[in-house]
N, C-alpha and C positions, 0 to 999 in steps of 0.2 A: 338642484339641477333643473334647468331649462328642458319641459319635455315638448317633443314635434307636434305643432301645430294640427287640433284635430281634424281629419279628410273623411271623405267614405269612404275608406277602405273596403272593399270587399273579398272575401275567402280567396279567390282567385289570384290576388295579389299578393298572395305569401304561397304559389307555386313555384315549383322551379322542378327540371329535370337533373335525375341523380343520376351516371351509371350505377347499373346493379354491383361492378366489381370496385365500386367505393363503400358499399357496405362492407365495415370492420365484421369477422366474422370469429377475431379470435383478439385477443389482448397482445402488444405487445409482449415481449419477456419483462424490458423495464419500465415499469408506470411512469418512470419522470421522465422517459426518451419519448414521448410524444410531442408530437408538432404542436406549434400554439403560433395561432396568427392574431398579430398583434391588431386593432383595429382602434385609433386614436380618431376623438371625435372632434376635437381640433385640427384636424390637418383632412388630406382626402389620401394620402400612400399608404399602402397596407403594409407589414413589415413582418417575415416569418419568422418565427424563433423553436428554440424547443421549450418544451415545461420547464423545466427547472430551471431556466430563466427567470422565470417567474419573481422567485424572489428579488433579485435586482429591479424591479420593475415599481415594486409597492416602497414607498418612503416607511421610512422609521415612525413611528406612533400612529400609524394609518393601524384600521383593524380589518382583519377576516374574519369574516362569521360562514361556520361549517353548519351541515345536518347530519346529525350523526346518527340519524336512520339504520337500523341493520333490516336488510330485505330475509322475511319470511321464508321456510322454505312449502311455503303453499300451494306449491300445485301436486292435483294426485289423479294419475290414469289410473281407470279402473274398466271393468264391464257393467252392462246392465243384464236383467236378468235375461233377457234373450240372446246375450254373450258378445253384442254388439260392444265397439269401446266406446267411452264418456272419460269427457277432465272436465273437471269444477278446481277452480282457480277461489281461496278464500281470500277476500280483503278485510276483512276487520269482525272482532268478534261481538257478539249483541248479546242479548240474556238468555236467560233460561240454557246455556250452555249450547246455545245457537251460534252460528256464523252467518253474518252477509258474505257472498261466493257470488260469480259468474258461475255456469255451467254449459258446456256443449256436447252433444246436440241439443240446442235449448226447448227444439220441438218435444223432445221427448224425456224431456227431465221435470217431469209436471210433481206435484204434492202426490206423496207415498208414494214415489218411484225412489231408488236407490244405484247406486252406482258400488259395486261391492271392490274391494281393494284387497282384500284376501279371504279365505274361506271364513273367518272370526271377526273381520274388520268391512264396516258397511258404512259410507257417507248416505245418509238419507235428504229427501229435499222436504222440509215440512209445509214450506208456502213461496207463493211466486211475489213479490213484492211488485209497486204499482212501477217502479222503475227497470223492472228487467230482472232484477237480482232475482237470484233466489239465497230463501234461508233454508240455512241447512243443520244437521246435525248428524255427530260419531254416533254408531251404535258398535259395541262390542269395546272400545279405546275411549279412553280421555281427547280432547284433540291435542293434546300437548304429545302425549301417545302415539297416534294418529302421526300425525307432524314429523315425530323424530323419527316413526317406520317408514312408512309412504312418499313423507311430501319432498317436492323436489324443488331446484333455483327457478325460479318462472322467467326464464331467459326472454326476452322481449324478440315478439314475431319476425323480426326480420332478418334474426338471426338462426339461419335454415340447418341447426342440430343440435343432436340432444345434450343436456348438458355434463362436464365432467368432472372430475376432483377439483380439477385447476380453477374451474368456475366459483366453486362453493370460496377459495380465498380472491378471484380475483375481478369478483362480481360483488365484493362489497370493499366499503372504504375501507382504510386500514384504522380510520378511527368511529368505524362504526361504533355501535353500541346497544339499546333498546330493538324487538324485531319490532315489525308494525308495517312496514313499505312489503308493494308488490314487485319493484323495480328500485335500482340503486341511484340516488343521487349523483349522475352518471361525472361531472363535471369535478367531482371529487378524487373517483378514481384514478387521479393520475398524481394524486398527493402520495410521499412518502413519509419514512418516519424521520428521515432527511430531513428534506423539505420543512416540513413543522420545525425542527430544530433550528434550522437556519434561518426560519423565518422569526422566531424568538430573540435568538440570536441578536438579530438587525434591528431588535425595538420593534417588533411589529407585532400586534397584538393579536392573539386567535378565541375565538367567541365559538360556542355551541347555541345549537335549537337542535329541536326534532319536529321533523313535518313526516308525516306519513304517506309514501306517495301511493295512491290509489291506480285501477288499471288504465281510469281515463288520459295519463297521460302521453299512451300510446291513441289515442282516437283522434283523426284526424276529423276537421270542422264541416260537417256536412250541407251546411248552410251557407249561401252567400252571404247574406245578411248576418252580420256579428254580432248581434245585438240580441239577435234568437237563438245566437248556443248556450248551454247549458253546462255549464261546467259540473265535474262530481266534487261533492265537499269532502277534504283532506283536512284531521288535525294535527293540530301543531301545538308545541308547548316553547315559548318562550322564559327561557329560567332567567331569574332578579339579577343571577352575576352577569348577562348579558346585556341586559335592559340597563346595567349600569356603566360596562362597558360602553355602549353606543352613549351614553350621554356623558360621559370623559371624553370620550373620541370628540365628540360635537364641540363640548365646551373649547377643548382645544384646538379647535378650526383642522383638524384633520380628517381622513376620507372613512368611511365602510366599504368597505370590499365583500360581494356577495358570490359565494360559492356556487353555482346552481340557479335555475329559475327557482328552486323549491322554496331556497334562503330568498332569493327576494318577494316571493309572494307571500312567506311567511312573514315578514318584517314590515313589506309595506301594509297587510292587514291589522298589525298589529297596533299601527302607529294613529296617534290619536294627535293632529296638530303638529306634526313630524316628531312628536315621543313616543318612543317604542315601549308598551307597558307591558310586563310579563305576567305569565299567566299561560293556561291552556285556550284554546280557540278553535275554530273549522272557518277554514278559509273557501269561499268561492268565486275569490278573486280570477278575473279576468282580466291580464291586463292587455291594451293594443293602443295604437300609436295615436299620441294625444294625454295619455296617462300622467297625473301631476307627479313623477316619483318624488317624496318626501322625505325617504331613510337611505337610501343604497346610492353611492356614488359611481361606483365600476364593477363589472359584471362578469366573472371566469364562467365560462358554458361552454358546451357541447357543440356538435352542430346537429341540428333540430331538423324533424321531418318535415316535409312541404304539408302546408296547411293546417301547421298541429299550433293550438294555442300558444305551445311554446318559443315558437318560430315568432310569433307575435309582438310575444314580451321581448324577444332580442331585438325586434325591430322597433317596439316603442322607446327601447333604452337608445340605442345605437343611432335610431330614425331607419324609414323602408330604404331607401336610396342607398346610402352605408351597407345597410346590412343585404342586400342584393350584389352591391360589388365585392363584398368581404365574400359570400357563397360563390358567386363566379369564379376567384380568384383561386380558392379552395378547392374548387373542381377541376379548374384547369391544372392544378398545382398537385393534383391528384394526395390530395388531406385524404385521412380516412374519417367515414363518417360514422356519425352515431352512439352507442352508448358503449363500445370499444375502442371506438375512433377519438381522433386528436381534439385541440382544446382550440377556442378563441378566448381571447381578454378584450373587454371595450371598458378604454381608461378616455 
């Protein structure tokens, strides 16, 4: 694929204004009755459809590749000892039976402070890492313990309530699987067990990864300069039946289809000469517009916050131009956005 000739882009140009009442604040009932606007990069008209469209959409021997990511339930409100509240948010576990965690109030969540979660149950902070984290550890619980008593869905900030039954199924894919992500491979969520089937059905082939997605993918770029963000490192594990699927797919002159920004930066990391080698990895890929993609032909997403890396990668795939008229069109056409909200495809 031909990607957009590189510019300076700068942070500022992947703004845009949202109303607040297009932030999705609850799921559809049906995951496949969500909106998907088609955005073809051969033509310049945009064309609305719903998801489970989808299927007609992808030719027979073309492949999808999923994340099959299950999000965590890692978040845990607690007090500290002057009865103040604290949440510490874990993203991945380290040694000694430690966790790397976010924690707030970060002023006051220093080494040998605790945040206690029942009278028997105490998240401790052991040390502040050079990046912000802190590490943490259970005292009185296993965190596996910890986790199944305490921890809740880490519903992503922009969605202003707390979470509920409905969340815990409808905040992960249905083909989730391994925990490890802080947030769901949102661009999934609107697959069914339907869907999969009919996409089988049609010749169309469905590939697994697991990428782990971290809290950064909520952080918008606070730089002009793109060249000075910093991404956080997310791993991923590429398995061999996958890595053999895309080189079937190749040899046979047909497309990948990438679920997610998570599946394309998993894949294009992975790819060494545009062969995808499997294996575990950590990705700190960035990508923005100019990027040679080498593995991914067409792209199912979300629609992305203003100035969030991920907004990026839809417009290095798409090109900025495209994918500024695809969000207008979206706004005006009152789509719901974000990680409840409706789907775009760039074929």
């Amino acid at each position: 694929m031909t990607a957009e000739r590189p510019t300076n882009y700068r942070t500022a140009d992947f703004d845009y204004q949202l109303p607040p009442e297009l932030i999705a604040q609850t799921p559809l009932p049906d995951r496949a009755a969500s909106r998907l606007l088609i955005v073809r990069r051969s033509r310049e008209t945009l064309e609305d459809g719903v998801f489970r469209g989808l299927v007609d959409l992808i030719p027979p021997g073309d492949l999808l590749v999923i994340n099959t990511s299950r999000v965590r339930h890692a978040r845990f409100l607690g007090r500290r000892a002057s009865g103040a509240p604290a949440e510490v948010l874990l993203i991945h576990p380290a040694s000694d039976d430690c966790w790397i965690a976010l924690g707030r109030p970060g002023s006051a969540l220093r080494p040998g402070k605790g945040v206690e979660l029942s009278p028997d149950v105490t998240l401790e902070v052991v040390s502040i890492l050079t990046d912000g984290n802190r590490l943490v550890r259970f005292v009185g619980a296993t965190a596996q313990e910890a986790i199944d008593r305490f921890g809740s869905l880490p519903l992503p900030p922009y969605i202003a309530r707390t979470p509920t039954a409905a969340d815990a199924a409808r905040y992960q894919t249905v083909y989730a699987e391994r925990e490890g992500s802080v947030a769901a491979p949102t661009a999934g969520l609107h697959f069914t067990a339907e869907i999969l089937s009919a996409l089988r059905d049609r010749g169309i082939g469905v590939g697994r990864l697991d990428l782990e997605i971290g809290p950064g993918t909520f952080k918008p770029v606070d730089v002009e300069d793109l060249t000075r963000h910093k991404m956080h490192p997310e791993s991923y594990e590429i398995p061999e039946a996958l890595a053999g699927q895309i080189a079937r797919v190749r040899a046979g002159g047909c497309a990948v289809w990438a679920v997610g920004t998570t599946v394309v930066r998993a894949l294009e990391s992975s790819a060494v000469l545009g062969v995808v080698r499997a294996g575990r990895g950590e990705t700190q890929l960035m990508i923005t517009p100019g990027y040679p993609f080498a593995v991914v032909d067409h792209v199912i997403t979300n629609f992305h916050l203003p100035r969030s890396t991920l907004l990026m990668l839809v417009s290095a795939f798409a090109g900025v131009d495209r994918t500024r008229a695809a969000y207008a069109h979206a706004i005006a056409e009152q789509y719901r956005f974000y990680s409840y909200g409706d789907a775009m495809v760039v074929v």
